[in-house]
Steps between C-alpha positions, in 0.01 A plus 500: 500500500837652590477751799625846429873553658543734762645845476658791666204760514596868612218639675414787686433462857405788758451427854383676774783377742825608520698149482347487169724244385398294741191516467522458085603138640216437755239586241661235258515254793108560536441493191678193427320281816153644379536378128709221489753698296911487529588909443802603616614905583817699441443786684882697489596804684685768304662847517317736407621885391269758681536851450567720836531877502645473168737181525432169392576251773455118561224330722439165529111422360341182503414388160564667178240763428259254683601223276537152564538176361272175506583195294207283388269479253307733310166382605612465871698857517103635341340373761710624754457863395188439479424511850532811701838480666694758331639292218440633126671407154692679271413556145803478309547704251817447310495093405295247385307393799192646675634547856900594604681166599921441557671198359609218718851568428394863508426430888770290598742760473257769648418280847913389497633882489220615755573186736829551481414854654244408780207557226654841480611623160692807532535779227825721484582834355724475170789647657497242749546229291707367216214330206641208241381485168217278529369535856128468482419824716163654604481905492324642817471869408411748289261473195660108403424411890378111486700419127741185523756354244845482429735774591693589194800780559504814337818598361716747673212500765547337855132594673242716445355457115514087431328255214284242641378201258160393556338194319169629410337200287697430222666843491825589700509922578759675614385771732767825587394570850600736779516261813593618881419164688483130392448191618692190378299203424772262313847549462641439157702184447863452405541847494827579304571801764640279705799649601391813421230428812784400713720821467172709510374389811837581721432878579142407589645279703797748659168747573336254668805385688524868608163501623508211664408446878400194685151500630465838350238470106621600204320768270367317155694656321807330654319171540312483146852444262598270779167263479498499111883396533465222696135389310683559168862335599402314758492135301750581214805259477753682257836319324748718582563373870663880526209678435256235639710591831420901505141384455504271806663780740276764306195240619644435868515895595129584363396188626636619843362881484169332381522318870457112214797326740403165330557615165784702612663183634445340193668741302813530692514140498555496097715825544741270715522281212563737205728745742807344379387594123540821583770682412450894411629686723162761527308178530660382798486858644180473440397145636708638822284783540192314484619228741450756782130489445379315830 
């Protein structure tokens, strides 16, 4: 008889500790040495929008809305919220199966984006960031709070109302939504606002660069356009070796406000290489103005 596959079970899980993450993980581990079983945990730390005299603002909260994620198998996951150590499943009302569960590939890209961030997945205000058609995004406010799928722009619109395309089943839905804050889970691929990103990102940039002191933070709102640059960018090899050069030095001077010297090395490395590529005047002006970035 074939045994059942494992899955990615989202359960609830409330602790009476405040390290519940931690914990999440030592309550698998007993688990696991008690029955024999294999689980594993995902227990991610987000940012989470709190309101405060009026004002939304971000604090970092373990889990998301006491949510976290244990891969195994149906039977296995039953039994562990079964006993009393704050575990519980989720019905799940919307598909097919009895109990909410994420994809493999689903997960992948969830545990790579919130590794990539110290198990921290950040959420931004609109107006912080610059969305491409197709980012899979997660809304964190208002009465859509908790609704994922791809961002989809609205003409003539740069924030505030957006579309967001959710699989639900079968069905695709568009949904016109009034989002504040979101939090991006996947970035689209081969976006064709390439250079569009490029020449978008420079005044964020210049602000930063204004801003900028060593050993002094940065407000989010400075550093937010800078991480998605650098997450977004950070990998993309264009053919134009003149373009592909205002990237690198574009990459070198967030790198080096984002305090990455590694990956600031490495991108002044390649800028060495395409530098002689470059030609335009208000490039070079610009590539010179950068440079002075320690």
């Amino acid at each position: 008889m074939q045994q059942p596959e494992p899955q990615w079970f989202v359960l609830n899980y409330i602790s009476n500790t405040l390290d519940r993450a931690a914990a999440a993980a030592r309550t698998v581990s007993a688990f696991n040495a008690a029955t024999g079983a294999r689980l594993s945990v995902f227990a991610p730390t987000i940012i989470e929008m709190v309101e405060r005299h009026g004002k939304l603002v971000r604090r970092d909260t373990p889990l998301i809305f006491h949510y976290v994620f244990v891969n195994g198998t149906e039977d296995q996951v039953k039994r562990l919220c079964a006993a009393d150590n704050g575990y519980s499943l989720i019905i799940n009302r919307a598909g097919a199966q009895r109990y909410l569960t994420v994809s493999q590939a689903d997960m992948d890209a969830f545990v790579v984006i919130a590794r990539a961030h110290s198990n921290c997945l950040p959420c931004y205000a609109s107006d912080e960031v610059d969305l491409c058609e197709g980012d899979l995004i997660r809304i964190v406010d208002g009465p859509f709070a908790g609704l994922c799928g791809r961002y989809v722009p609205r003409r003539g619109s740069r924030s505030g109302n957006v579309y967001i395309s959710v699989t639900q089943d079968l069905a695709t839905v568009i949904y016109n939504v009034s989002a504040e804050y979101v939090s991006i889970i996947e970035f689209a691929r081969d976006s064709r606002r390439v250079y569009d990103i490029i020449d978008a990102f420079v005044p964020r940039l210049q602000r930063a660069i204004d801003a900028y002191r060593p050993d002094e933070p940065l407000p989010p709102d400075i550093v937010a356009p800078l991480s998605i640059f650098v997450r977004r960018m950070g990998d993309a090899r264009l053919n134009n070796p003149k373009i592909d050069g205002k990237l690198q030095a574009l990459l070198r001077a967030a790198h080096a406000i984002l305090g990455n010297a590694d990956a600031a090395s490495a991108a002044a490395r390649r800028l060495e290489r395409l530098a002689p590529h470059i030609t335009n005047p208000a490039t070079r002006t610009l590539l010179t103005r950068l440079s002075l970035i320690p």
